[in-house]
Each structure stands twice: as structure tokens, then as C-alpha cells.
C-alpha positions as CSV (number, residue, x, y, z in Angstrom):
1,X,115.0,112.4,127.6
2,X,114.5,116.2,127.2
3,X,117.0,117.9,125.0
4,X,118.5,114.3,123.6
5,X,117.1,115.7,120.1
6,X,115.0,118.6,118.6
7,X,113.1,116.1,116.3
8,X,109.4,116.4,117.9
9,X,108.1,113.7,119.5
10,X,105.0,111.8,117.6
11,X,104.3,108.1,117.2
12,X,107.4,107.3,115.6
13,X,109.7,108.4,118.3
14,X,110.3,107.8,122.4
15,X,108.4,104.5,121.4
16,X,110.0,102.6,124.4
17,X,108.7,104.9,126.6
18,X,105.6,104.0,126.8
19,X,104.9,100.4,126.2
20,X,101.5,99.2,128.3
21,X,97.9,99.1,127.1
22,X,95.8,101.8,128.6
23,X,92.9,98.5,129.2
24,X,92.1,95.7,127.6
25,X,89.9,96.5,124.1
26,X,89.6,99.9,125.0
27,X,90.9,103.1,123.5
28,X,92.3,106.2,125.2
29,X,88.9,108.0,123.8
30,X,86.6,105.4,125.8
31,X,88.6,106.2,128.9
32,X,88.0,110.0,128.3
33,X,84.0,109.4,127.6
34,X,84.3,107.0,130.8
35,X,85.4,109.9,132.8
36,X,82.8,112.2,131.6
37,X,79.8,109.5,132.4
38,X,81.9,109.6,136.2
39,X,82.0,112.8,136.7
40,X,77.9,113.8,135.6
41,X,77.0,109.9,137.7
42,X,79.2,112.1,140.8
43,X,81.3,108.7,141.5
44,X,83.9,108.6,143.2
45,X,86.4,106.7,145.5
46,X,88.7,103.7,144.6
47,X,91.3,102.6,142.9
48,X,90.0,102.5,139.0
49,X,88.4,105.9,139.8
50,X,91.8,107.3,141.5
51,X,93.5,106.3,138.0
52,X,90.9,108.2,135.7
53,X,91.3,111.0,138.2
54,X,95.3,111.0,137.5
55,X,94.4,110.7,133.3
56,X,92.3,113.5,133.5
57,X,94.7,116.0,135.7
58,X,97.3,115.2,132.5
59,X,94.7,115.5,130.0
60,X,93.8,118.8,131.4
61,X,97.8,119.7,132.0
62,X,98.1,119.1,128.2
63,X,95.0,121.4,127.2
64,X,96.4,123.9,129.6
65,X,99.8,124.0,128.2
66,X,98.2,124.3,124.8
67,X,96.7,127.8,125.8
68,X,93.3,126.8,126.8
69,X,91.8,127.2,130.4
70,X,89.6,123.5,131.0
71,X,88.3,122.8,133.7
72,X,86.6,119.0,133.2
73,X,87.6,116.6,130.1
74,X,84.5,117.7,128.2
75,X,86.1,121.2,127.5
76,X,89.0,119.7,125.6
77,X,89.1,119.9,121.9
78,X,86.6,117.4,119.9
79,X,84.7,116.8,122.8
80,X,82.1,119.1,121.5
81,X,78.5,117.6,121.4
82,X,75.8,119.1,119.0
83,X,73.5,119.3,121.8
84,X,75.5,121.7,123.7
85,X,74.3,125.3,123.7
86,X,78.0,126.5,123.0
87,X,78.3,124.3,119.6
88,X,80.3,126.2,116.8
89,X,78.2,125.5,114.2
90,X,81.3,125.8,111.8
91,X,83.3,122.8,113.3
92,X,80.2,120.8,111.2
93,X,78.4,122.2,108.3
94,X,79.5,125.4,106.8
95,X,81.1,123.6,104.3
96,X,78.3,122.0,103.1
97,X,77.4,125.5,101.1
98,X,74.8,124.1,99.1
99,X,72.8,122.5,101.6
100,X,73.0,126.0,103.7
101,X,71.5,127.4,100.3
102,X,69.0,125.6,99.9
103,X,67.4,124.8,103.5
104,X,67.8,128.7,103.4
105,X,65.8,129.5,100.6
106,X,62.9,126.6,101.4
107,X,63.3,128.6,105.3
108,X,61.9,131.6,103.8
109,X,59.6,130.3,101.2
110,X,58.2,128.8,104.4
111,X,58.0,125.3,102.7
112,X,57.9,121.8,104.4
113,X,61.8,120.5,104.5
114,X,63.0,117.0,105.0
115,X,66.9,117.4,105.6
116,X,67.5,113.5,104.7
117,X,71.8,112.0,105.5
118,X,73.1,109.0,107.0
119,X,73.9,108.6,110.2
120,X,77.2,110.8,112.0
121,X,77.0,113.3,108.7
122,X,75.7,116.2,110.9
123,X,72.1,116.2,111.1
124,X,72.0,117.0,114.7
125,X,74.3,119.5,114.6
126,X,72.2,121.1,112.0
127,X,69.0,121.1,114.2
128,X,71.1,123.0,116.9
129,X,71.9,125.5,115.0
130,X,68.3,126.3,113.5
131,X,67.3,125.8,117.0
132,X,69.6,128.9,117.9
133,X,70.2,130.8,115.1
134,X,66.7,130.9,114.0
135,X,65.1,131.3,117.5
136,X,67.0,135.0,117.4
137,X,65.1,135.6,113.9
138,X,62.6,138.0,114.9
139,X,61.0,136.4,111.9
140,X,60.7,132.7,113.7
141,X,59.2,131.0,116.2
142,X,61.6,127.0,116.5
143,X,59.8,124.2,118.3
144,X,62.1,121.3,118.8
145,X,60.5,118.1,119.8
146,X,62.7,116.6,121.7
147,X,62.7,112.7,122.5
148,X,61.2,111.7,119.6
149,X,61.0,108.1,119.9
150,X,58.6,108.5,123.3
151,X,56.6,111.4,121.9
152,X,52.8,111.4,121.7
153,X,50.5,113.3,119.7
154,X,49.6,115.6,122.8
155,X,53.3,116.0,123.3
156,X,54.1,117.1,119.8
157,X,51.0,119.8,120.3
158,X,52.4,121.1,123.9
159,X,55.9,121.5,122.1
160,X,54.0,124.1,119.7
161,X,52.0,125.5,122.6
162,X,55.0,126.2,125.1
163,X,56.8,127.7,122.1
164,X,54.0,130.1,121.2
165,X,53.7,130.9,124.8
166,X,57.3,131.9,125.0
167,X,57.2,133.9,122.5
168,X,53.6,135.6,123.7
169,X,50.8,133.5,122.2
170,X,48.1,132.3,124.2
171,X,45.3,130.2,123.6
172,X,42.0,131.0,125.3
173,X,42.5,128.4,128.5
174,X,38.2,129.2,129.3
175,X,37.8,127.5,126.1
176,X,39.2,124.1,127.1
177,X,37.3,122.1,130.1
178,X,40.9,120.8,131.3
179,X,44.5,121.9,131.5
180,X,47.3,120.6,132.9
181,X,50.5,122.9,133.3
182,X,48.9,125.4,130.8
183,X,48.3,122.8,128.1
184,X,44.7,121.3,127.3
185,X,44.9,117.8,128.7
186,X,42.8,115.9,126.2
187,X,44.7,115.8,122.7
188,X,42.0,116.6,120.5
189,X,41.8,120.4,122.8
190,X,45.9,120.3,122.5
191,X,45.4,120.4,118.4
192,X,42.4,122.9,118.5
193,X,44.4,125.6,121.0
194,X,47.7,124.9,118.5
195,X,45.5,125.5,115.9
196,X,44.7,128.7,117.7
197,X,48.3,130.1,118.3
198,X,49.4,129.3,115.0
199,X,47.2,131.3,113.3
200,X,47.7,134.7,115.8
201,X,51.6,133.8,115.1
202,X,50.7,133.8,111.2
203,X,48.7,136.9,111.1
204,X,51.7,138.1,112.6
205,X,54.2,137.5,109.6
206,X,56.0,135.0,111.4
207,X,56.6,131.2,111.2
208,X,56.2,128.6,113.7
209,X,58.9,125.7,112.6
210,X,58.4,122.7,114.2
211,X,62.0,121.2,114.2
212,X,61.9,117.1,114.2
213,X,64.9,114.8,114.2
214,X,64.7,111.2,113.6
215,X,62.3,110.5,111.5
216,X,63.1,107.1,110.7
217,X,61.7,106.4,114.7
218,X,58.4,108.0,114.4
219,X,55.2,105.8,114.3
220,X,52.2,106.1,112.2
221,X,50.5,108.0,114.3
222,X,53.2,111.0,114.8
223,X,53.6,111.0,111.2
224,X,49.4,111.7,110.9
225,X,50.1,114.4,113.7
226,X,52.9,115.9,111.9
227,X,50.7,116.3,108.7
228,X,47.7,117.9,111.0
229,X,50.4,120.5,112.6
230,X,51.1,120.9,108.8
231,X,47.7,121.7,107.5
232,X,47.0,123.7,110.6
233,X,49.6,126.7,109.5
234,X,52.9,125.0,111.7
235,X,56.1,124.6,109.4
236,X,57.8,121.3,109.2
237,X,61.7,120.7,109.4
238,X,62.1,116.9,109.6
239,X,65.4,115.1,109.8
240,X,67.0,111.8,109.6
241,X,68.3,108.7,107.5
242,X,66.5,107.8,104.0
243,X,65.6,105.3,105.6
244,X,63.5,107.4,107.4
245,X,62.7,109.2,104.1
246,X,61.1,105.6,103.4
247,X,59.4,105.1,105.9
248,X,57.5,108.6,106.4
249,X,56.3,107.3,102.1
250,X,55.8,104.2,103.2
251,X,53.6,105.2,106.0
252,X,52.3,108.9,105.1
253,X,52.9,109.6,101.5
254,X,50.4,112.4,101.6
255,X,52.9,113.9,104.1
256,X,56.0,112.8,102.2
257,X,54.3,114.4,99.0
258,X,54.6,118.0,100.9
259,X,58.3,118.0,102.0
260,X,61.1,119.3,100.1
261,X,63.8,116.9,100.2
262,X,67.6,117.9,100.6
263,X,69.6,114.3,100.6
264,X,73.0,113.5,101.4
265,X,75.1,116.7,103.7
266,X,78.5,116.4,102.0
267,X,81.2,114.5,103.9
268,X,84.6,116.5,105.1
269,X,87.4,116.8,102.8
270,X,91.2,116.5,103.7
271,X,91.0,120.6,103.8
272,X,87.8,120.7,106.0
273,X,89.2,118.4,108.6
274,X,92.2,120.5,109.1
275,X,89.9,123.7,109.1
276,X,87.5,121.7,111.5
277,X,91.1,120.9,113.5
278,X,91.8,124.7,113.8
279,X,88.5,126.1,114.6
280,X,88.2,123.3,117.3
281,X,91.5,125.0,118.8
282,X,90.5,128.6,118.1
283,X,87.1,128.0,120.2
284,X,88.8,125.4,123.1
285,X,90.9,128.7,123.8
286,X,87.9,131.3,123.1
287,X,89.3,132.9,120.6
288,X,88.0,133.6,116.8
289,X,89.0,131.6,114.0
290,X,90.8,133.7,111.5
291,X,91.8,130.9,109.4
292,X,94.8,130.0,111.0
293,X,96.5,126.3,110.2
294,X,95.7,123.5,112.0
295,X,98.1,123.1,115.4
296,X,99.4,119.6,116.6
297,X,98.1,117.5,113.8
298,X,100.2,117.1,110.5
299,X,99.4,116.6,107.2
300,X,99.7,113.4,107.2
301,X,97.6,112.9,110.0
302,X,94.9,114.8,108.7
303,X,95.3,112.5,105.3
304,X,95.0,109.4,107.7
305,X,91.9,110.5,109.3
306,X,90.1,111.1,105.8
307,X,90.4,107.9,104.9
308,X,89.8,105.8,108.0
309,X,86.4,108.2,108.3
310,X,85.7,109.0,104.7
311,X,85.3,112.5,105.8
312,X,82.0,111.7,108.1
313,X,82.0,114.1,110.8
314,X,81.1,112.5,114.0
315,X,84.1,110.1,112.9
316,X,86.3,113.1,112.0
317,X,85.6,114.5,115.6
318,X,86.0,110.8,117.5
319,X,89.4,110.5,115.5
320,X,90.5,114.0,116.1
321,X,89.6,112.9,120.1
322,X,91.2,109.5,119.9
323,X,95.2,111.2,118.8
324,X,94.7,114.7,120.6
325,X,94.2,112.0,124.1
326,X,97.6,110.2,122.8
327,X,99.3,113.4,122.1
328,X,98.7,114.5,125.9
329,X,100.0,111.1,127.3
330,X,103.1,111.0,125.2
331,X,103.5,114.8,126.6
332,X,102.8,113.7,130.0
333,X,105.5,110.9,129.8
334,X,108.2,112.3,128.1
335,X,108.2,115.6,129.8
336,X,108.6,117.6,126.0
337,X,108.1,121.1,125.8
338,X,105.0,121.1,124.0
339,X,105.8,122.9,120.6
340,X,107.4,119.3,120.2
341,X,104.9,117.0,120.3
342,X,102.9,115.9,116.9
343,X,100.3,114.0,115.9
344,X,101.3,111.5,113.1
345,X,99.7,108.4,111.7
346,X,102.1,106.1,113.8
347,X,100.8,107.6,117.2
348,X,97.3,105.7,117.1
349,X,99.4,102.3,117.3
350,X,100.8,103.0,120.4
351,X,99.8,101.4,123.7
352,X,99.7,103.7,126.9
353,X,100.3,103.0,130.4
354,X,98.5,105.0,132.7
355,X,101.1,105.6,135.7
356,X,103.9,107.6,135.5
């Protein structure tokens, strides 16, 4: 098929090529995610698992001949997670410029924040980069409580003790009867020796921020401890869904009363999701983004994924996923040099066989 024409090869062309369904109900992104959850389980051996190995050398192939260097299906574009230490933070939310504002100036009027958006819009994302931007700030001192659906009170207190530590703040251990890996073991101790650190990190001139996702998970009795943390000097940065937002009123409105809400992180627009498209290829190959156009995908493409994700960005990045995967196995079967292949509309309706 090569040289037969120097039209590039998208959804709308070489269609007889390739005419069997990768598996039954699944997309070619659930295959990729399937070979991720293999490879961190260590499986291997047998035939579905030789077949996902022979998808993943072409996906790889395809990043490679793209200019990037992966070496598992995780490095390939839009498979960026926000929990990842590498995250760029501008695939998600810079252009949200007026929620950046704002958290920023509540940041250092050191109020209580509630950061309040449905699910997918980039919440997460957000607390990763506070986590890391913020823990650099001389200035800051970021607790992150992870897990917050199987937290405990004395949890939540040994998340703002193991910070302080970190940083250099100690409690007086003599002045607890019991300890258990450097944190007092009964919870009312855990509150006093936070209560301690906090105020040595205070008289400092810094801030403690307790970072806290999901709010809309948290029982009663997180939300009282939350409000304690809160009166005893620690910072609050709570996240999640208004129905969370509810619920923390519902449940604590003495503690809702003290946050400063910012509701609703804008959604993508047509022009973010092809910046989001180039700075996902700028960092797959290391390089800066210099505000280059987006590769691979045209505009219509880009149009296409706006409206099937109304701009939310975990959709954006599972759409972006779902065509870049077609691209490489129209790549891998046609043999096209690939400056020819495109991502169009047309190329999500085609069915893939695995072989060759």
C-alpha cells in the first residue's frame, strides 16, 4: 500500500485494511489500561497475554517513531495520571486563570479553601500540584491525607505530625505515655502533640496546609477533626464535588461557615484541548512546550472531542488516549511513514484486529 497515494492515512482511508474488532465491548484504550494493570500484577505467559505483549511492542513502535523514547505503555501520550510525581501541571489547569487567582490569593491570606468541581474537571490534578509546588515554598509546610475514605481521626493528626517532622518539628515524645512509630498512640495525645508542632511552625511564619480530597466521603467524625486541626492553627485545603460541599453543611456547618469556596474549575475549550494535545507531546519527548501546534490530531478531531467531552478533562485525556491507540495500529498495519497518519473523526469507528 505504501506509495499508492500521498493523501495521509486517517479513519477515512485504508479502511479495508483493517476490518476485526480488537474484543468484544471493549475499546483499544481498555486494552492499553489492561496492559498496564499486567504489567504492575507482573503476569505473564499465555496466549491473551502473548497478544497484549505484541499491541504494546506496536504501541511503543508508534511512540518511538513519533520522537519519544517509551519504555512501558504508561509513558505514551495521555496516559498521564495526576498522581504521578512527573504530572505537567499545564496539561490540566493553567487555563483555568481565575481559579489559579484566587486559590492563590486565599493561599497567602492563609484562609480555609474548599476547591468545590464535579467529577473528571481536575481536582486531583490540582492537589498534586499544591502538593509539589507548594512543598518547595519555603513559606509551606503541605500535608496530604491520603486515603480519605479509611482515615481516622489519629490518622489525620499523624499526617500533620510526619509533615512537621519532615520539615523539623518535633513534639516532646516524654510528654506522651505511648508512641507508636513516633506518633502518640492514643488520639486525644495525636491532637495535643499536633497542636504542639503547629504552633512552633506558626511562630515560624510558615503555614501548615492540610491538603484533603474528597470531601463528599468523609464522615461526621473527620469533618469534627478537620474543624479541631482548624482551630488549632493547621490550614485547610478541602476538595471535591458540591455534593460534598453539601454534605460538609449538612454535617459541620460551623466548619462549612470557615471555608472559602471556589466552585466549578472551567471545562477545556476547542483551543485548550489542542494546547493540552501539544504539551502532552512536548513532555512524552522531554522537551519544553513553546507553544507549538498540536501534532497528529486535526482540527476536526479536536472539534469532535469537545463535544463528545464537553471540554471535561479526564474525558479530554481518555479521548485523546482512545485515537492516539488507533493512530499507532493503523500505522502498524499499513506500514505509512508516519508524517502520514492523522487523527480524524472517522478513525474512532474503526474496528482493529490485533495480528498482523
Amino acid at each position: 500500500m505504501a506509495g499508492e497515494s500521498d493523501e495521509p492515512i486517517s479513519g477515512e482511508s485504508e479502511r479495508a485494511s483493517v476490518t476485526t474488532s480488537a474484543s468484544d465491548g471493549q475499546s483499544v484504550g481498555d486494552i492499553v489500561e489492561r496492559i498496564q494493570s499486567l504489567e504492575d500484577d507482573g503476569e505473564s505467559g499465555g496466549i491473551l497475554l502473548d497478544q497484549l505483549s505484541e499491541v504494546e511492542d506496536k504501541l511503543l513502535a508508534f511512540g518511538r517513531a513519533l520522537g519519544g523514547d517509551p519504555e512501558t505503555v504508561a509513558d505514551l501520550p495521555f496516559t498521564e495520571e495526576a498522581n504521578t510525581d512527573g504530572m505537567p501541571e499545564p496539561l490540566y489547569v493553567r487555563h483555568d486563570a481565575e481559579m489559579l487567582n484566587q486559590v492563590t490569593s486565599w493561599l497567602l491570606q492563609e484562609q480555609h479553601i474548599g476547591l468545590v468541581s464535579h467529577y473528571g474537571t481536575g481536582k486531583t490534578a490540582f492537589r498534586e500540584i499544591v502538593r509539589r509546588d507548594l512543598g518547595e515554598h519555603d513559606d509551606f509546610l503541605v500535608a496530604v491525607l491520603d486515603n480519605p475514605r479509611e482515615t481516622t481521626p489519629r490518622k489525620l493528626y499523624a499526617t500533620v505530625l510526619t509533615t512537621a517532622r519532615a520539615a523539623g518539628y518535633e513534639f516532646e515524645q516524654r510528654d506522651y505515655w505511648q508512641t507508636r512509630d513516633g506518633i502518640p498512640w492514643a488520639t486525644d495525645d495525636a491532637k495535643e502533640a499536633a497542636r504542639e508542632v503547629v504552633e512552633a511552625v506558626r511562630a515560624d511564619g510558615k503555614t501548615l496546609l492540610l491538603v484533603v480530597d474528597e470531601i463528599e466521603v468523609l464522615s461526621d467524625e473527620i469533618l469534627s477533626t478537620l474543624q479541631v486541626a482548624g482551630d488549632a492553627g493547621v490550614r485547610l485545603f478541602l476538595m471535591g464535588t458540591p455534593e460534598g460541599k453539601q454534605r460538609v453543611a449538612n454535617l459541620r456547618g460551623t466548619l462549612d461557615s470557615r471555608l472559602r469556596y471556589y466552585e466549578g474549575i472551567d471545562p477545556f475549550d476547542p483551543t485548550d484541548i489542542a494546547e493540552y494535545i501539544a504539551r502532552s507531546f512536548a513532555y512524552f519527548r522531554d522537551k519544553p512546550y513553546t507553544g507549538q501546534a498540536p501534532e497528529l490530531f486535526t482540527e476536526a478531531a479536536i472539534r469532535d472531542i469537545h463535544e463528545r467531552t464537553d471540554g471535561i478533562p479526564r474525558e479530554v485525556r481518555i479521548e485523546c488516549r482512545e485515537l492516539f491507540t488507533r493512530a499507532a495500529f493503523v500505522w502498524a498495519r499499513t506500514g505509512q511513514s508516519i508524517d502520514r497518519i492523522k487523527v480524524t473523526p472517522e478513525l474512532r469507528h474503526r474496528r482493529f484486529g490485533m495480528g498482523t
